[in-house]
KEDOVEX-492640 format. One line per field, with one value per atom (N, C-alpha, C): atom name; x, y, z; residue in three letters. Coordinates in steps of 0.1 Angstrom, whole numbers, plus 5000, padded with zeros to 4 digits. Each point is the difference from the previous one (the first is absolute). Layout:
<pts>
atom: (CA;...)
X: (X;...)
Y: (Y;...)
Z: (Z;...)
type: (ala;...)
</pts>
This chain:
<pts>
atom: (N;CA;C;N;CA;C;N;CA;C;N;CA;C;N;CA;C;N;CA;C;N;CA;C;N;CA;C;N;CA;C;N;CA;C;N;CA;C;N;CA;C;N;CA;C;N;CA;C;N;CA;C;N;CA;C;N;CA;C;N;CA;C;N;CA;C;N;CA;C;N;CA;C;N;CA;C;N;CA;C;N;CA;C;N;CA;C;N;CA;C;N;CA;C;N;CA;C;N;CA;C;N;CA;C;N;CA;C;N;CA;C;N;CA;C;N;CA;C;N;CA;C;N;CA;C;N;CA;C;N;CA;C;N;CA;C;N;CA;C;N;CA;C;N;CA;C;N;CA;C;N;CA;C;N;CA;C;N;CA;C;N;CA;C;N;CA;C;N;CA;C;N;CA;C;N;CA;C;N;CA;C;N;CA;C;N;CA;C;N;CA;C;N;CA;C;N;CA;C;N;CA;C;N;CA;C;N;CA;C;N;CA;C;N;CA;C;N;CA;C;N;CA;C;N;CA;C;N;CA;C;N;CA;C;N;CA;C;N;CA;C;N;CA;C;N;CA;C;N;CA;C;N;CA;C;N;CA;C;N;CA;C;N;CA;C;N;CA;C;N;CA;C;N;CA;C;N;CA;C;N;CA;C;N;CA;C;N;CA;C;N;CA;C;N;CA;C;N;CA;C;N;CA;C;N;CA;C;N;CA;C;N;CA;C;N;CA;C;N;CA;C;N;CA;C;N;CA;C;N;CA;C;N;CA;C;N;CA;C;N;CA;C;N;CA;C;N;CA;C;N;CA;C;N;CA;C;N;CA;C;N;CA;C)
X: (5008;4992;5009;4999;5008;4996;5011;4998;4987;4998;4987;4989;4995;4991;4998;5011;5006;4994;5003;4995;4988;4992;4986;4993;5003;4998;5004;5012;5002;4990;4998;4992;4985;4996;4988;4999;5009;4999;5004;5009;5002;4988;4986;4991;4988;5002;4994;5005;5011;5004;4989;4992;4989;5010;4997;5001;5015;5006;5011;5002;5011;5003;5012;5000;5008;5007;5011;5008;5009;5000;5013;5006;5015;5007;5004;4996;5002;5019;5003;5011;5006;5018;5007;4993;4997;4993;4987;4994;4983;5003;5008;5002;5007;5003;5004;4989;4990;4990;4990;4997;4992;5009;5010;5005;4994;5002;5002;4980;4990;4989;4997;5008;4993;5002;5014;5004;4991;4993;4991;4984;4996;4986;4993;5010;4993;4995;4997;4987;5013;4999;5007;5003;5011;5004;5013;4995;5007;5011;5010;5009;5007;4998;5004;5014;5008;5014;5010;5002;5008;5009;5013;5013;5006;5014;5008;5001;5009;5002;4984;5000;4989;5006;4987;5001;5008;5004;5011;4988;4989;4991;5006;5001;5002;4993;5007;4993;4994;4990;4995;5010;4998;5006;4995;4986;4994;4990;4997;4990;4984;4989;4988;4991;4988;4995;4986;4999;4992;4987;4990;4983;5000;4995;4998;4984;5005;4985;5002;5007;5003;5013;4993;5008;5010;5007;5006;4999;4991;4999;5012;5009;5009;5000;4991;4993;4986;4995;4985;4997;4992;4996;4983;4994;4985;4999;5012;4998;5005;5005;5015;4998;5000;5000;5010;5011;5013;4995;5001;5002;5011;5013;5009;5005;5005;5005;5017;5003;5012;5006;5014;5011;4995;4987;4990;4995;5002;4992;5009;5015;5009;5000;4997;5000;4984;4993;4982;5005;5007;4998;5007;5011;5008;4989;4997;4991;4986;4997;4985;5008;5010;5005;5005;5004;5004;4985;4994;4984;4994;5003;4990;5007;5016;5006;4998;4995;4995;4987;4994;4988;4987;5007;4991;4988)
Y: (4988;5012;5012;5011;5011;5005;5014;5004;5008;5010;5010;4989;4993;4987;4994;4998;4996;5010;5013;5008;5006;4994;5008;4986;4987;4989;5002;5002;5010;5015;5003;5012;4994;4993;4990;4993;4992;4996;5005;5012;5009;5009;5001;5005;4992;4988;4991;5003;5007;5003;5015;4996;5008;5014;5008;5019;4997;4995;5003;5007;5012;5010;4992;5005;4987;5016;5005;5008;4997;5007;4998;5010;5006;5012;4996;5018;4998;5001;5009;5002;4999;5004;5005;5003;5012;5015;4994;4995;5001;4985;4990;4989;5005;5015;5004;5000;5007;5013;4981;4995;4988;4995;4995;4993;5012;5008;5011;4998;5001;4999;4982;4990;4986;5004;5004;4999;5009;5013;5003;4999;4984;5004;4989;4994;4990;4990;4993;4988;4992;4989;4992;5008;4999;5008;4985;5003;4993;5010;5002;5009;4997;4992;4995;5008;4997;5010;4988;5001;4990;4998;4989;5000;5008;4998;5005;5022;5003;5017;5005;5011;5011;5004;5012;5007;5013;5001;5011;5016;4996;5014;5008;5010;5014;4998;4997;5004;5008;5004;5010;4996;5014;5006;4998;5002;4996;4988;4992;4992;5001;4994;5002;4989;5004;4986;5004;4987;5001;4997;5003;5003;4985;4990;4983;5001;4992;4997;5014;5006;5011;4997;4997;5001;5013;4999;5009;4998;5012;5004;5004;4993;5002;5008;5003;5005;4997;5016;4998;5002;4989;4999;4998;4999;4997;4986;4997;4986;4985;5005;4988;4998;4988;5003;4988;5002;4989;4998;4993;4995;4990;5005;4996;4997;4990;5002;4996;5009;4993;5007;4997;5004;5003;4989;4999;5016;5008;5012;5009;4995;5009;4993;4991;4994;5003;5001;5004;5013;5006;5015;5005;4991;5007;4985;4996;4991;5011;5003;5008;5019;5004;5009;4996;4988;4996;4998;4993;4998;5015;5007;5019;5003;4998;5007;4994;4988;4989;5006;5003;5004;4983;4993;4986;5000)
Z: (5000;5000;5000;4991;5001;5010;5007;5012;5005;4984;5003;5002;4993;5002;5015;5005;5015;5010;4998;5013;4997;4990;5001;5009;5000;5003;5019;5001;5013;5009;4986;5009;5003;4997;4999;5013;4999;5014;5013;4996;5011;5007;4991;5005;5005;5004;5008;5016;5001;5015;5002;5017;5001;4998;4999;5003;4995;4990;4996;4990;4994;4995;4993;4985;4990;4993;4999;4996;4991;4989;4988;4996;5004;4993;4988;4995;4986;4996;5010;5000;5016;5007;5011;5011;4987;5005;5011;4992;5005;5009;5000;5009;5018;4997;5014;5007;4993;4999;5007;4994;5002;5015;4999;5014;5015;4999;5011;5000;4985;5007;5003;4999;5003;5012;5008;5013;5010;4996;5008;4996;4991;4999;5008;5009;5011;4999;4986;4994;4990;5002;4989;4987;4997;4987;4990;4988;4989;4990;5002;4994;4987;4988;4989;4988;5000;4994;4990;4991;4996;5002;5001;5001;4995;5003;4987;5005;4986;5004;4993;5009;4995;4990;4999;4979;5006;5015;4998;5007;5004;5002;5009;5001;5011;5010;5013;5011;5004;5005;5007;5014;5006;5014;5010;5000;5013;4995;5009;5001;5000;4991;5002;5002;5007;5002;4989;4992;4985;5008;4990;5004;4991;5011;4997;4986;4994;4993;4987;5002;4990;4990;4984;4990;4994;4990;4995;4985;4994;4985;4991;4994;4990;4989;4996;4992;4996;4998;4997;4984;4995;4988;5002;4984;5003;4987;4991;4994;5010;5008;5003;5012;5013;5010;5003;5005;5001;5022;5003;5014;5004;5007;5003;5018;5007;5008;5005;5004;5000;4995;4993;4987;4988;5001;4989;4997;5010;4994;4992;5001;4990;4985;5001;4986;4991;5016;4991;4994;5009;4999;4984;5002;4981;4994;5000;4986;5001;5010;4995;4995;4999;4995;4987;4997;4987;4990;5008;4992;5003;4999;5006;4987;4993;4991;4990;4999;4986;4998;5011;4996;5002;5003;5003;5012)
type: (unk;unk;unk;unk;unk;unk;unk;unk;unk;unk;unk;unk;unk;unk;unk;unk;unk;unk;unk;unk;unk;unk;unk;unk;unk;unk;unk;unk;unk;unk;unk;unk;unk;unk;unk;unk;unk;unk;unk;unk;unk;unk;unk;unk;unk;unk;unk;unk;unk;unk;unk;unk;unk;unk;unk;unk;unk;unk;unk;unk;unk;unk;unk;unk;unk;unk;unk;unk;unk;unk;unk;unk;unk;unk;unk;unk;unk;unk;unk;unk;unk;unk;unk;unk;unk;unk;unk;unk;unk;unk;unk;unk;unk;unk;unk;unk;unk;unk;unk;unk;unk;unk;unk;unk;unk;unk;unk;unk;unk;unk;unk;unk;unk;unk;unk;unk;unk;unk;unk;unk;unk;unk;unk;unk;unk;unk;unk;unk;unk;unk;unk;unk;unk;unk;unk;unk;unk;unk;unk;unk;unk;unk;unk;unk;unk;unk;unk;unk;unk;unk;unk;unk;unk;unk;unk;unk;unk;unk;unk;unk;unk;unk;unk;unk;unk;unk;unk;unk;unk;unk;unk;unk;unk;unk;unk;unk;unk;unk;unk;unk;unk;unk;unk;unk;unk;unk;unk;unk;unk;unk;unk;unk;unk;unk;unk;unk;unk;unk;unk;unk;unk;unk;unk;unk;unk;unk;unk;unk;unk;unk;unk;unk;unk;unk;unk;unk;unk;unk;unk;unk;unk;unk;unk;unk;unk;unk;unk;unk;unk;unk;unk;unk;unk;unk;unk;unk;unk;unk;unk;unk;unk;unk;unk;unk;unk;unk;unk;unk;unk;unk;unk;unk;unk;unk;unk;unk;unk;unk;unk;unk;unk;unk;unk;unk;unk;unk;unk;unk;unk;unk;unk;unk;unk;unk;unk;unk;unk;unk;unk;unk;unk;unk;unk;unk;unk;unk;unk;unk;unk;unk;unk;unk;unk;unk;unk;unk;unk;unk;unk;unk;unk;unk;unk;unk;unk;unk;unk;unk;unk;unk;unk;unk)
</pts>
């Protein structure tokens, strides 16, 4: 089974755990931002990150704790609607900017 295949099968069964909160950075950056909110949101938390070096993102300076249950819009269009989690959202993000410049 390839790996994207793999962790949607993961996030699936990770939400059979009652009141658990299932997290994926897209990048560094936003995996700090996520650790500092699993550590103060009190309820089972799933923090998902892949092996291996990051894509290299800029830290932020200070620490935030993210609003749970709240996505992030990549871009707004009104043909196309890509949904990504994970790393997955840098690669949605340039294929739905590549498909915006084809015109598809």
């Amino acid at each position: 089974m390839r790996p994207l295949i793999r962790d949607f099968w993961i996030y699936s069964y990770l939400r059979s755990i009652p009141n658990i909160i299932v997290m994926a950075p897209k990048d560094e950056n936003e995996l700090q931002h996520m650790l500092k909110t699993a550590v103060g949101c009190g309820c089972p938390v799933s923090l998902r990150y892949p092996r291996g070096k990051g894509a290299g993102a800029s830290l932020d300076g200070e620490l935030k704790t993210m609003e749970i249950g709240k996505g992030e819009v990549l871009q707004e269009g009104s043909d196309l609607a890509l949904i990504a989690i994970g790393i997955g959202g840098k690669s949605g993000s340039c294929g739905g900017k590549a498909a915006f410049r084809r015109r598809i």
